[in-house]
The first five atom37 places (N, CA, C, CB, O) and aatype in JSON, in Angstrom:
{
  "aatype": [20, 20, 20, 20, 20, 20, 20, 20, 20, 20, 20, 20, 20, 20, 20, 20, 20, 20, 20, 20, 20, 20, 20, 20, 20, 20, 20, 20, 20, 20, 20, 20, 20, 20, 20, 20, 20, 20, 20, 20, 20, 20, 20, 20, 20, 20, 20, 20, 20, 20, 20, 20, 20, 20, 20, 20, 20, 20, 20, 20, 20, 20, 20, 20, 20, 20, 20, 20, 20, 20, 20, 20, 20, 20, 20, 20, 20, 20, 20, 20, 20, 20, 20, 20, 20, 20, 20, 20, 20, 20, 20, 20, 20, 20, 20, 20, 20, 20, 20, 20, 20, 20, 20, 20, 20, 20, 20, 20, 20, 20, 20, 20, 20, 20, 20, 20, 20, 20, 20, 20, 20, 20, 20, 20, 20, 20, 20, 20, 20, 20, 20, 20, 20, 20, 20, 20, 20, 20, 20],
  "atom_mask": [
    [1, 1, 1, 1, 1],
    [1, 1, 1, 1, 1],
    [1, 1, 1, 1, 1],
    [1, 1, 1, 1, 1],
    [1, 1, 1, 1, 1],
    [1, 1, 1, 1, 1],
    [1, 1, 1, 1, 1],
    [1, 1, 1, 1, 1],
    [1, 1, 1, 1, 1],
    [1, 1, 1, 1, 1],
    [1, 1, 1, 1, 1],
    [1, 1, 1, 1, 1],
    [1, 1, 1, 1, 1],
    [1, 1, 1, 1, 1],
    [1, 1, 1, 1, 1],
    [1, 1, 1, 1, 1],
    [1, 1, 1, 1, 1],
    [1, 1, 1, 1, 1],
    [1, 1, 1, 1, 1],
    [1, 1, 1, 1, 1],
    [1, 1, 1, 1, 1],
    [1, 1, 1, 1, 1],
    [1, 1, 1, 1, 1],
    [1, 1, 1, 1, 1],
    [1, 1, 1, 1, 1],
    [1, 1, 1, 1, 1],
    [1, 1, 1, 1, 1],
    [1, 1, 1, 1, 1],
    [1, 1, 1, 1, 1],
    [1, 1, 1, 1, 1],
    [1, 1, 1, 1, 1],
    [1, 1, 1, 1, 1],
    [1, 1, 1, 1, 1],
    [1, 1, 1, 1, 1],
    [1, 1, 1, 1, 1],
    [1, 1, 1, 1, 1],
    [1, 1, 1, 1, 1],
    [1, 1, 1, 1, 1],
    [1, 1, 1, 1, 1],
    [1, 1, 1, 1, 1],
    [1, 1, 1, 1, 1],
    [1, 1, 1, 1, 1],
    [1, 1, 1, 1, 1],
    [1, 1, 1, 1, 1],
    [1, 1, 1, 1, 1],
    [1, 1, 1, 1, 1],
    [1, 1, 1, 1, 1],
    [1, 1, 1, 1, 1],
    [1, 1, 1, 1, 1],
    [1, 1, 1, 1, 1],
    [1, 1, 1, 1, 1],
    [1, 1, 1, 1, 1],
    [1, 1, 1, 1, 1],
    [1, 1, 1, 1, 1],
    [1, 1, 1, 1, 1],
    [1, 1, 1, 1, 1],
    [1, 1, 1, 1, 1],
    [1, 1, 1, 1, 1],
    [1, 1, 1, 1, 1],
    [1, 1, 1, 1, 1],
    [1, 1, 1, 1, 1],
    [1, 1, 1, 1, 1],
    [1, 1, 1, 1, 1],
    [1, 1, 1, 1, 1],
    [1, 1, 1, 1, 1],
    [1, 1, 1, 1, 1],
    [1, 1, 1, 1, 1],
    [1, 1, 1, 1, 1],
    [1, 1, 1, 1, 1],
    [1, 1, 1, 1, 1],
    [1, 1, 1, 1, 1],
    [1, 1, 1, 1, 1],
    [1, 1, 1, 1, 1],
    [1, 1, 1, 1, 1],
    [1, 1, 1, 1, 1],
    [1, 1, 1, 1, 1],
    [1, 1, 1, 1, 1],
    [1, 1, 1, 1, 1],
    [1, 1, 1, 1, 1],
    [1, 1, 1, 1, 1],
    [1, 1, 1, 1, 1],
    [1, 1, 1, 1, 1],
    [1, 1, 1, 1, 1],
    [1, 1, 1, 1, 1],
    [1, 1, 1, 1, 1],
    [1, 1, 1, 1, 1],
    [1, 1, 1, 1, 1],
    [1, 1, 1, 1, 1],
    [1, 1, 1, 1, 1],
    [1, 1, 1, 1, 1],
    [1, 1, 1, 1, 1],
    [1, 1, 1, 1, 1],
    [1, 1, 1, 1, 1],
    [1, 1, 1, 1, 1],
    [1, 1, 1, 1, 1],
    [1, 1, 1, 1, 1],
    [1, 1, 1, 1, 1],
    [1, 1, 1, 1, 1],
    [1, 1, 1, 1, 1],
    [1, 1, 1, 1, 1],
    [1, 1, 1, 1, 1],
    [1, 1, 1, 1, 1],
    [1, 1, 1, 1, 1],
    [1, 1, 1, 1, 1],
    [1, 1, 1, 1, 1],
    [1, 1, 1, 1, 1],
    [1, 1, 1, 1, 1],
    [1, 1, 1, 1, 1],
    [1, 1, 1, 1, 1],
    [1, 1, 1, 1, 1],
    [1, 1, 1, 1, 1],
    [1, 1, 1, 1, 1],
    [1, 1, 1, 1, 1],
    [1, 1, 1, 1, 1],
    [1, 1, 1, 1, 1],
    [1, 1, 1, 1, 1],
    [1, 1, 1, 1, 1],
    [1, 1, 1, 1, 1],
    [1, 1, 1, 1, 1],
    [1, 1, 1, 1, 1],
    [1, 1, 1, 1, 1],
    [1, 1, 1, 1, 1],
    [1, 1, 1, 1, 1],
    [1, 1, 1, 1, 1],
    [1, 1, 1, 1, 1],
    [1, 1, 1, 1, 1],
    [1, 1, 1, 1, 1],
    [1, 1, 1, 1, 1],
    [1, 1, 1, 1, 1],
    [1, 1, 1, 1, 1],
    [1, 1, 1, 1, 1],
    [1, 1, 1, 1, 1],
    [1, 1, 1, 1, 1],
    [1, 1, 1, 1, 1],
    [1, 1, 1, 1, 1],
    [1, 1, 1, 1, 1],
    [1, 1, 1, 1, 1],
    [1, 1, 1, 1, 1],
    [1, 1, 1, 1, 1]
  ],
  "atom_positions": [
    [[132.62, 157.09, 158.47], [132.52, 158.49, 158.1], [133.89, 159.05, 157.73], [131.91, 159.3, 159.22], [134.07, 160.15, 157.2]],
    [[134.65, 158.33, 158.02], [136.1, 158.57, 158.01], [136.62, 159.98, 158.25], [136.6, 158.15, 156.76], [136.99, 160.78, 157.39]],
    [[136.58, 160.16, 159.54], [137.08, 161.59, 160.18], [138.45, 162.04, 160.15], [136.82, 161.63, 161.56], [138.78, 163.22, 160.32]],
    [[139.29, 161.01, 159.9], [140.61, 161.3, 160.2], [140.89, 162.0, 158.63], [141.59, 159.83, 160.73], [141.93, 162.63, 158.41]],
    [[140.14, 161.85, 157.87], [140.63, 162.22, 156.12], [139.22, 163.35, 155.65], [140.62, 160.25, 154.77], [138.9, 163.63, 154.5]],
    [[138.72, 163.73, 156.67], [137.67, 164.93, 156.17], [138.14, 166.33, 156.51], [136.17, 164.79, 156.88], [137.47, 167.35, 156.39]],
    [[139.5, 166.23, 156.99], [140.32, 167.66, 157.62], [139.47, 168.59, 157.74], [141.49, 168.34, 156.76], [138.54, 168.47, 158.53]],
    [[139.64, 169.74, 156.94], [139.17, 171.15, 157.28], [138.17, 171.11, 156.98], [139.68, 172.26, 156.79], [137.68, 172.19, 157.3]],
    [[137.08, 170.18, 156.3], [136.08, 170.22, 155.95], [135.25, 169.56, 156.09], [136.1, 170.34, 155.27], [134.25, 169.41, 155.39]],
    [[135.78, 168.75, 157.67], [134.66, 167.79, 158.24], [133.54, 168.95, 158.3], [135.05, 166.96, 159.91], [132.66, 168.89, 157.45]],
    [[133.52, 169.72, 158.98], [132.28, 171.18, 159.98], [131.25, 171.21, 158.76], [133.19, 173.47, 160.36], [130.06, 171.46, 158.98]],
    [[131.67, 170.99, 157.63], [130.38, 171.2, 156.22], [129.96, 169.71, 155.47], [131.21, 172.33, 154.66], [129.31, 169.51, 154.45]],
    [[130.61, 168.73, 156.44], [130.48, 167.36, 156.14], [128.52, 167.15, 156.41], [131.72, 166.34, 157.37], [128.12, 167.33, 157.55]],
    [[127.64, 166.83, 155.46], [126.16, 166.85, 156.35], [126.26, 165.08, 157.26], [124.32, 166.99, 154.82], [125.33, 164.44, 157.76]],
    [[127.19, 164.85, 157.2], [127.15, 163.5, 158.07], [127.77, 163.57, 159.41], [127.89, 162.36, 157.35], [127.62, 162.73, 160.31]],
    [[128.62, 164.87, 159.48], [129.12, 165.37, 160.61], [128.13, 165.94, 161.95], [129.92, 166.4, 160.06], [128.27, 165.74, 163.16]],
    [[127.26, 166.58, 161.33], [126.47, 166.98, 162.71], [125.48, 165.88, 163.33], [125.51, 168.31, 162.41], [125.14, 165.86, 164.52]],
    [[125.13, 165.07, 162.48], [124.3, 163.63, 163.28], [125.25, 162.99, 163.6], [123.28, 162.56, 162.44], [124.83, 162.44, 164.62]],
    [[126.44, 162.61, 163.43], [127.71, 161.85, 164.33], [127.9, 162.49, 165.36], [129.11, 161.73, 163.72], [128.3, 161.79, 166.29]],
    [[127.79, 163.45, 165.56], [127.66, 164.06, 167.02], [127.05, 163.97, 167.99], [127.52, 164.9, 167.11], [127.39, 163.82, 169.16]],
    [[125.69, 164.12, 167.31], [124.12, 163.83, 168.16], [124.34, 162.23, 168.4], [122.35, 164.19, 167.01], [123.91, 161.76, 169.45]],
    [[124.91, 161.5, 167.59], [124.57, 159.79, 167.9], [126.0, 159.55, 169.24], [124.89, 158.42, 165.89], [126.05, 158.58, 170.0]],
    [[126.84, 160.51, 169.23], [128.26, 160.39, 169.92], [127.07, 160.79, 171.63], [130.0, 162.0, 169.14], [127.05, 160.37, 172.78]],
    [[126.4, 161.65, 170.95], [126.11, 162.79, 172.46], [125.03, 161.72, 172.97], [125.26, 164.89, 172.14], [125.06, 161.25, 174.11]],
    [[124.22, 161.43, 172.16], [122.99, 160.22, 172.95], [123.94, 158.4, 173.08], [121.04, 159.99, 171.35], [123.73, 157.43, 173.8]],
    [[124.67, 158.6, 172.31], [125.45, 157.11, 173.05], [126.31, 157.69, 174.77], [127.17, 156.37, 171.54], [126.46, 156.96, 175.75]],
    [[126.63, 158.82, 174.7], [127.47, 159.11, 176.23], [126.27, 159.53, 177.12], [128.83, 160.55, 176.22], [126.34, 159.85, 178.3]],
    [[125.1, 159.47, 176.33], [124.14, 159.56, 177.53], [123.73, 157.88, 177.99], [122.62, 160.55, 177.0], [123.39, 157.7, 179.15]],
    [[123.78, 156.86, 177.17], [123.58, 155.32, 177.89], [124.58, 154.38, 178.3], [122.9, 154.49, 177.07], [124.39, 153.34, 178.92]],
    [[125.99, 154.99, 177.79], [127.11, 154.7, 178.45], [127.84, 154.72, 179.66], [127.57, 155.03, 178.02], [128.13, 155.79, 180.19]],
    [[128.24, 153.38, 180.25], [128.98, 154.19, 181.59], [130.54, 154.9, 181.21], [129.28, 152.89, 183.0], [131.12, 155.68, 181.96]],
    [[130.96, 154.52, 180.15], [132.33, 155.04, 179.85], [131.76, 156.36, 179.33], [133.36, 154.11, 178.75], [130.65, 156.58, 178.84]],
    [[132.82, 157.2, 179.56], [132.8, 158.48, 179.45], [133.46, 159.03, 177.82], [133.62, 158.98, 180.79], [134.66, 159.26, 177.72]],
    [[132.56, 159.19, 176.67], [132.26, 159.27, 175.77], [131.95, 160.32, 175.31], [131.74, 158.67, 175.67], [130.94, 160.78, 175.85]],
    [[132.58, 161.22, 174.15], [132.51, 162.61, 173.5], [132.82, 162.52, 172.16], [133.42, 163.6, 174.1], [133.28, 161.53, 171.6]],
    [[132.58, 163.45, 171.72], [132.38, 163.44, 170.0], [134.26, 164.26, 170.38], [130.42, 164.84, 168.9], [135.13, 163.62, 169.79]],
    [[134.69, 165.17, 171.01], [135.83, 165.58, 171.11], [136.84, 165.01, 171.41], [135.84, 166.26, 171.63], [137.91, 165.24, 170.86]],
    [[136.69, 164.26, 172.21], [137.48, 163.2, 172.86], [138.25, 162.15, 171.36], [136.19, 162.18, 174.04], [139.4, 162.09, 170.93]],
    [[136.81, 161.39, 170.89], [137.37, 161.02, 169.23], [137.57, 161.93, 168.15], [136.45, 160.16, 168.53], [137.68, 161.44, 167.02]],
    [[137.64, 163.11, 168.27], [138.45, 163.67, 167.32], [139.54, 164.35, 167.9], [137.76, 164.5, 166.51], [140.22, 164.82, 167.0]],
    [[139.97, 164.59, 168.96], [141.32, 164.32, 169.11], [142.17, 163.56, 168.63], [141.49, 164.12, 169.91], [143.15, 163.76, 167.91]],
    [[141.54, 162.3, 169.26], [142.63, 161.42, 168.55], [143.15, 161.22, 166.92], [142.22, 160.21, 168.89], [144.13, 160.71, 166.38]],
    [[141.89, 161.94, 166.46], [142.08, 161.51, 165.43], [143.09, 163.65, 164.81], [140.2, 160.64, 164.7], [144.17, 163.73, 164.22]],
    [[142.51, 164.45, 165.1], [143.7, 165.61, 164.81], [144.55, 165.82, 165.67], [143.3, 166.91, 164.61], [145.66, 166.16, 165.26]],
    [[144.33, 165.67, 167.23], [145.3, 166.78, 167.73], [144.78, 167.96, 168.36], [146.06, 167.28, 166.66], [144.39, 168.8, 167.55]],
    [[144.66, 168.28, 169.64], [143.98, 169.24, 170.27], [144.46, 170.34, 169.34], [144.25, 169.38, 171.82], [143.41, 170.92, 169.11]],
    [[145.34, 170.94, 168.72], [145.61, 172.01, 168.13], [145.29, 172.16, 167.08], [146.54, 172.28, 168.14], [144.99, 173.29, 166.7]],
    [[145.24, 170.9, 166.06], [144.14, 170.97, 165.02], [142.81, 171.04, 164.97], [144.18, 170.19, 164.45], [142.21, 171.77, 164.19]],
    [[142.25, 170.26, 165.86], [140.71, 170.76, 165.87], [140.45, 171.57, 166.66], [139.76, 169.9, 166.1], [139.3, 172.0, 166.56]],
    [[141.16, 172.05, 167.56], [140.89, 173.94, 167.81], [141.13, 174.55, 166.81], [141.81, 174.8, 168.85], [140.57, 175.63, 167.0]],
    [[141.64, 174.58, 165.75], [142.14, 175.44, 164.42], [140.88, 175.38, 163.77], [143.48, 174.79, 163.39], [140.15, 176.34, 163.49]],
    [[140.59, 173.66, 163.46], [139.29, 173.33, 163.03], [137.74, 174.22, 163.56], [139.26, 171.87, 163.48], [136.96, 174.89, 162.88]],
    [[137.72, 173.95, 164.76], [136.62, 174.83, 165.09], [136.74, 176.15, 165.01], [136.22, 174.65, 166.23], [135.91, 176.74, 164.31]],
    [[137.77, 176.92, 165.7], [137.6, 178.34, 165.54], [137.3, 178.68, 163.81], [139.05, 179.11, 166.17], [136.7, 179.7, 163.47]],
    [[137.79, 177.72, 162.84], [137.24, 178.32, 161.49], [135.89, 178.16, 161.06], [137.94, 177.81, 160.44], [135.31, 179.03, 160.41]],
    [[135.23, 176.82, 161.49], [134.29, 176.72, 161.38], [133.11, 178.1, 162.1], [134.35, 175.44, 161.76], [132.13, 178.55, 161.51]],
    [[133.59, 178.5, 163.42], [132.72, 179.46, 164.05], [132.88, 180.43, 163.29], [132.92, 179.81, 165.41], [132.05, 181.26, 163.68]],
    [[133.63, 181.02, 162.11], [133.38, 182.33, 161.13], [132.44, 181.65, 160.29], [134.78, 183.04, 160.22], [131.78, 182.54, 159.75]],
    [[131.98, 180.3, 159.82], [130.41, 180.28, 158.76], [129.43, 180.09, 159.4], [130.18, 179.17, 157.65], [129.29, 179.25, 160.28]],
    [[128.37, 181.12, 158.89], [127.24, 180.78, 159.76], [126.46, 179.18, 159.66], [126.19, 181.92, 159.42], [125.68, 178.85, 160.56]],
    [[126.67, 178.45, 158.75], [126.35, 177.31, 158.75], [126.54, 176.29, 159.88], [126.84, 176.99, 157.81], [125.87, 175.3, 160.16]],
    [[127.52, 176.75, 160.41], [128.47, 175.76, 161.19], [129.1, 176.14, 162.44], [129.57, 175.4, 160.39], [129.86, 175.44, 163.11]],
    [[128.56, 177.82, 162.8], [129.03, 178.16, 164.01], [128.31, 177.63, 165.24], [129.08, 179.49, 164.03], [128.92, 177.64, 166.31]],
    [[126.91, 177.11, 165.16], [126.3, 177.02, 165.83], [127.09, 175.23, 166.88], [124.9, 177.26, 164.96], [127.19, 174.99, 168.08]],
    [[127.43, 174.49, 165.71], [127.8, 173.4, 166.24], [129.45, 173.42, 166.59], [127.36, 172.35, 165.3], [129.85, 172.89, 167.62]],
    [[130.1, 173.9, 165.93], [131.38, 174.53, 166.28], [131.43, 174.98, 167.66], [131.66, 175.68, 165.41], [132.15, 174.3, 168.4]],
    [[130.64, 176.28, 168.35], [130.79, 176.72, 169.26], [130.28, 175.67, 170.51], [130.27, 177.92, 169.06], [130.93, 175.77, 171.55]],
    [[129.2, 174.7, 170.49], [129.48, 173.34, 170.89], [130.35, 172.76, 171.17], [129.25, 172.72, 170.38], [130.69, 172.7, 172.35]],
    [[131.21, 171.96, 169.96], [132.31, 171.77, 170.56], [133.41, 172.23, 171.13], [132.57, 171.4, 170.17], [134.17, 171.51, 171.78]],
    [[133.58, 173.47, 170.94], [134.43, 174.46, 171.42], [134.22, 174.3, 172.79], [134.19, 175.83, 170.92], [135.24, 174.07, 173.44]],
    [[133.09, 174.39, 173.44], [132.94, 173.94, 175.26], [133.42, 172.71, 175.42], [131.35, 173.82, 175.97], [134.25, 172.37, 176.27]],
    [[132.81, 171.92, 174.46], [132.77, 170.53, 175.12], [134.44, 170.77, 174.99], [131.83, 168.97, 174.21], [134.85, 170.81, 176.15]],
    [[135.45, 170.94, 174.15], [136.78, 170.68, 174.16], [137.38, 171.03, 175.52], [137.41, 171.4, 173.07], [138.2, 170.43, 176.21]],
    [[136.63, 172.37, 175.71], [137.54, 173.37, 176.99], [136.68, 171.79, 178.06], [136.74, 176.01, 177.48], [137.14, 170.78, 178.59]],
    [[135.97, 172.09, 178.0], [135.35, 171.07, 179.43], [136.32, 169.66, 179.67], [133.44, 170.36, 179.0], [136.5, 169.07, 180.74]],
    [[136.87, 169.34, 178.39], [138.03, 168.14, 178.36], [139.18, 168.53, 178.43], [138.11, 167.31, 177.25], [140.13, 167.75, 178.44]],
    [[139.3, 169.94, 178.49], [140.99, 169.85, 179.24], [141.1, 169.97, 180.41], [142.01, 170.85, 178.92], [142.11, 169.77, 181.08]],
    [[139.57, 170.47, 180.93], [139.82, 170.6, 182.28], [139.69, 169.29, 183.25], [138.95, 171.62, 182.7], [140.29, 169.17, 184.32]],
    [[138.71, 168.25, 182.61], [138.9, 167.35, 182.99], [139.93, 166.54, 183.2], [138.38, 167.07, 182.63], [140.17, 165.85, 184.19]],
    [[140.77, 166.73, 181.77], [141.96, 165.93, 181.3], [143.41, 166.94, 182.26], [142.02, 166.0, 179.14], [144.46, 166.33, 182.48]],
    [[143.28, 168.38, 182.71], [143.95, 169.21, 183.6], [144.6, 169.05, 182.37], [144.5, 168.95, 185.15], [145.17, 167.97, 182.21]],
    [[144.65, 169.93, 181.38], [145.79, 170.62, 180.49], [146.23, 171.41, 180.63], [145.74, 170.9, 179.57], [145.52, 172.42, 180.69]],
    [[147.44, 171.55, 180.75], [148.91, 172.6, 181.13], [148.16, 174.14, 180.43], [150.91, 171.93, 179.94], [147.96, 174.36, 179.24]],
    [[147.88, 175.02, 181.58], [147.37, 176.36, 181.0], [148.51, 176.74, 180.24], [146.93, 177.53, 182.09], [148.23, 177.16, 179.12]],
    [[149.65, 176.72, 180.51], [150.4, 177.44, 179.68], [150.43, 176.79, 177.81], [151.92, 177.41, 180.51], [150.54, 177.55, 176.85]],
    [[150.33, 175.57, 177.73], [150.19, 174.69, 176.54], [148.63, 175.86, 175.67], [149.69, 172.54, 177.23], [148.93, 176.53, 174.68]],
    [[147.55, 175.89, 176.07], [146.19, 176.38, 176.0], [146.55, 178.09, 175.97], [145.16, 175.77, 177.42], [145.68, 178.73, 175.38]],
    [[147.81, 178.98, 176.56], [147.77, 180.28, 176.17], [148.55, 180.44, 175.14], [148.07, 181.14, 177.11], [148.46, 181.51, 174.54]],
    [[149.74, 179.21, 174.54], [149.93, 179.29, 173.51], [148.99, 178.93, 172.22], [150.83, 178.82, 173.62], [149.0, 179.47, 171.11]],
    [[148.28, 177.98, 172.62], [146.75, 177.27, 171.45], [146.22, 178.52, 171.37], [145.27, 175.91, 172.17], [145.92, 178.95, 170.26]],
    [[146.04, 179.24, 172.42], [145.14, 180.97, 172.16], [145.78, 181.68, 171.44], [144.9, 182.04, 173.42], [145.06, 182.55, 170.96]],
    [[147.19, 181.76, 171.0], [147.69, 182.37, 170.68], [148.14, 183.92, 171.58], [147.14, 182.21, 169.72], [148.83, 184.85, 171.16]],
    [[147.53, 183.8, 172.75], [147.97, 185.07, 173.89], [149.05, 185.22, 174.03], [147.64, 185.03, 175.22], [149.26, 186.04, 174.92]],
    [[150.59, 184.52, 173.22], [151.66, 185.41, 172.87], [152.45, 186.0, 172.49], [151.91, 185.52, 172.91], [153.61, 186.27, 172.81]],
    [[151.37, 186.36, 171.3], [151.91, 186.95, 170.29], [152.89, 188.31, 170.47], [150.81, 187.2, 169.53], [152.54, 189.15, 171.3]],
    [[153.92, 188.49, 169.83], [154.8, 189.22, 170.14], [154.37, 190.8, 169.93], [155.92, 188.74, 169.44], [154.57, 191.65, 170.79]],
    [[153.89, 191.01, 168.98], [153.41, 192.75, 168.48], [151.51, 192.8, 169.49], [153.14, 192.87, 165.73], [150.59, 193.56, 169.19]],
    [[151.5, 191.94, 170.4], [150.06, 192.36, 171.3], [150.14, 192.09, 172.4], [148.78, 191.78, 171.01], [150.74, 191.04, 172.63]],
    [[149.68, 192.74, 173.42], [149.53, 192.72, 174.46], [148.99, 191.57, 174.93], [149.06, 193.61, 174.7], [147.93, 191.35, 174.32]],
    [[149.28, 190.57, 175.9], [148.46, 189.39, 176.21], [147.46, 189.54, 176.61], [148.84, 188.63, 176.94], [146.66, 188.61, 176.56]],
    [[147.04, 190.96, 177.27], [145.53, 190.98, 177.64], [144.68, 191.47, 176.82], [145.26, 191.64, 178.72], [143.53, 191.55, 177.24]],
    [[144.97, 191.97, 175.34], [144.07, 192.75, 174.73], [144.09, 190.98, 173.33], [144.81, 194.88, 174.22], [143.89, 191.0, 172.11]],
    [[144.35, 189.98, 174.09], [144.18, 189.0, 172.46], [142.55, 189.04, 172.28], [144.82, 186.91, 172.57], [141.77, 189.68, 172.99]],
    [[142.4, 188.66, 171.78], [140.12, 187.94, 171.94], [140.45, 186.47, 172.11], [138.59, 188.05, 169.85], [139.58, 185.75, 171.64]],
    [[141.45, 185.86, 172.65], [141.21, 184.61, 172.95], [141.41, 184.85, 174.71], [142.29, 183.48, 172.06], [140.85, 184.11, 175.5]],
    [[142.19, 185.86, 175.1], [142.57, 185.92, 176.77], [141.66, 185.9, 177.58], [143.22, 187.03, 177.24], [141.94, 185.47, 178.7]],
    [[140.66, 186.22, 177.38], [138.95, 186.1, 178.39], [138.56, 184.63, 178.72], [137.35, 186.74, 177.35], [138.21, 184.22, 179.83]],
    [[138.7, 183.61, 177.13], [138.58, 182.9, 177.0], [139.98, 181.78, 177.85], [138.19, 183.15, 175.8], [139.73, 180.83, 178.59]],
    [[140.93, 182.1, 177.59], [142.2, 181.44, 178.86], [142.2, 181.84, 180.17], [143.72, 181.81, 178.57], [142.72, 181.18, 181.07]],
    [[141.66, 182.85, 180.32], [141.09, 182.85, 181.91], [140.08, 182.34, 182.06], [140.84, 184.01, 182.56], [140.01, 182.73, 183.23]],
    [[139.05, 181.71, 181.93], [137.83, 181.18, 182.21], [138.49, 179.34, 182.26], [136.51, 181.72, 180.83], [138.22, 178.32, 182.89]],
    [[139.34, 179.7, 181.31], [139.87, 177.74, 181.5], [140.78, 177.78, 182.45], [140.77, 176.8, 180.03], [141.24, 176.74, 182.92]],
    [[141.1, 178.8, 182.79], [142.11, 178.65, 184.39], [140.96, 178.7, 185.36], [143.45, 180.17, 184.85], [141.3, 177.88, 186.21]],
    [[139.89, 179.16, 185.69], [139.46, 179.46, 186.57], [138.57, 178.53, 186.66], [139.2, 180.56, 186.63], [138.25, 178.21, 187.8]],
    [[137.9, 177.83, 185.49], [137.54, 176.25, 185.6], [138.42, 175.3, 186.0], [137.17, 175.73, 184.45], [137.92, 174.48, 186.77]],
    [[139.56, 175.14, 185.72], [140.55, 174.4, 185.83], [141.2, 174.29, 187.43], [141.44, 174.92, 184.82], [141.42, 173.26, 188.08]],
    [[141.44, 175.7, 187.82], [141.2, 175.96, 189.68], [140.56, 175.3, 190.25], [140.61, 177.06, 190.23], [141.04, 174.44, 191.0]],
    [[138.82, 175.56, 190.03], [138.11, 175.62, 190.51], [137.3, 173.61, 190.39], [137.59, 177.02, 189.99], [136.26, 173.36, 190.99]],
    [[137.9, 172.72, 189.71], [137.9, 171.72, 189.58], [138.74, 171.13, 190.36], [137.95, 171.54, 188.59], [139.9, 171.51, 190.22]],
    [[138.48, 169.96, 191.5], [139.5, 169.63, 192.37], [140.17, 168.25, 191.68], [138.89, 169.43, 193.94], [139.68, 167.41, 190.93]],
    [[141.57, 168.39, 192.29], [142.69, 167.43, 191.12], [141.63, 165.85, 191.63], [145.25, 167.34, 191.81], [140.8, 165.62, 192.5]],
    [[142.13, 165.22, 190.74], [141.55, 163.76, 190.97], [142.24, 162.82, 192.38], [141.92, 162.87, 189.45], [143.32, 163.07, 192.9]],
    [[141.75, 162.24, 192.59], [143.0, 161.6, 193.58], [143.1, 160.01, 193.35], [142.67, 161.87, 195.39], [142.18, 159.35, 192.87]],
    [[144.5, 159.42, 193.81], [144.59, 158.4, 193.84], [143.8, 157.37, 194.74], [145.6, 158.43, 193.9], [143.59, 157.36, 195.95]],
    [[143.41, 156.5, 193.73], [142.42, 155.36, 194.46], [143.48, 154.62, 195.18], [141.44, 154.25, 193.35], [144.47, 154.2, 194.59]],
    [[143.31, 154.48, 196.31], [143.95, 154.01, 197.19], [143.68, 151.71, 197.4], [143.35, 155.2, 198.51], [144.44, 150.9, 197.92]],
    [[142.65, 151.54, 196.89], [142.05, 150.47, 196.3], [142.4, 149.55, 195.24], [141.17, 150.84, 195.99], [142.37, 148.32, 195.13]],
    [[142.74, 150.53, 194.49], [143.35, 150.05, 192.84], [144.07, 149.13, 193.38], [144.34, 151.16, 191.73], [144.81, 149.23, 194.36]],
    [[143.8, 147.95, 192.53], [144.73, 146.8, 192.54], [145.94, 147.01, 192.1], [144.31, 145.79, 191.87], [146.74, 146.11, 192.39]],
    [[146.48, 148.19, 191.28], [147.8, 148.5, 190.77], [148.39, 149.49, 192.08], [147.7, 149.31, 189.11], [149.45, 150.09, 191.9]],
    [[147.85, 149.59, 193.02], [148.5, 150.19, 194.12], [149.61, 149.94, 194.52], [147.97, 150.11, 195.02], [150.52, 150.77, 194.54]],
    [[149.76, 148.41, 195.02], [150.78, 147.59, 195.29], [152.09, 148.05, 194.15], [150.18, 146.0, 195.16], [153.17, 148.49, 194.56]],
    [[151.86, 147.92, 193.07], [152.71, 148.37, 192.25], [153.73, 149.36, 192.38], [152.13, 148.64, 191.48], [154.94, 149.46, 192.17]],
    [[152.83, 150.01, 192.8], [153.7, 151.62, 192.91], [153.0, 152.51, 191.81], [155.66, 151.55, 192.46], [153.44, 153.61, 191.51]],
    [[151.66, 151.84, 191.13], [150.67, 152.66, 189.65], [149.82, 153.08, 190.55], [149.77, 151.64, 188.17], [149.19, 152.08, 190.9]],
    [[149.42, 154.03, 191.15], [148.45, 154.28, 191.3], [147.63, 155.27, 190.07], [148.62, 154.66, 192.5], [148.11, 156.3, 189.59]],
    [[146.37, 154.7, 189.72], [145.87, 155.38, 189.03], [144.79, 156.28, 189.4], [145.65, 154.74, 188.29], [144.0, 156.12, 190.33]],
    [[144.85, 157.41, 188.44], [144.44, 158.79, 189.16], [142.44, 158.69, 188.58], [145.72, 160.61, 188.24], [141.89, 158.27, 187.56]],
    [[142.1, 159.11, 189.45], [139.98, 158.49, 189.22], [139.31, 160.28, 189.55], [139.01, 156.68, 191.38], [138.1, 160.5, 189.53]]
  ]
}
């Protein structure tokens, strides 16, 4: 489908919204933990395909699946624990001529702090064969 070269105009791609559905029913028979967001990260850049979606959510064609991924993204930083402060600059909450509480993204950066709180940190497997190491990896 080649995602990495459909930029701003994957969201009106008609091959784009069934790559999703086949992403969303493969992470339902998978044990690896699998997202249609997750691979397009890699392939833009959390700050590009937040750019990406929030444009897509102004056509009505495409807001519906846009605002989709728009959770699923927030739901992966919280998983992934992304630096709130990294996410109030992605909001753009600081902009110099506005108040940080009057942005229309600030409702939205408090709800990813308060998910993000309210999610307990992962902890080290104490098991991991890379223990010994001094790697412990975080589960």
């Amino acid at each position: 489908m080649h995602l990495n070269k459909a930029g701003s105009e994957l969201f009106s791609n008609p091959q784009f919204s069934p790559w999703v559905q086949y992403v969303d029913d493969l992470s339902k028979l998978s044990k690896k933990e699998v997202s249609a967001v997750s691979t397009l990260i890699v392939s833009y850049g959390d700050t590009r395909l937040y750019e990406m979606i929030e444009k897509a959510k102004t056509i009505s064609q495409t807001k519906a699946l846009a605002t989709k991924l728009e959770a699923e993204q927030m739901r992966h930083w919280v998983t992934t624990r992304k630096n709130p402060e990294e996410v109030f600059y992605l909001f753009k909450c600081n902009m110099p001529i506005m108040n940080p509480l009057t942005t229309p993204n600030f409702p939205t950066w408090v709800k990813y702090v308060d998910d993000l709180n309210n999610k307990p940190p992962r902890r080290a497997r104490i098991d991991d064969p890379n223990a010994e190491k001094g790697n412990l990896q975080q589960r």
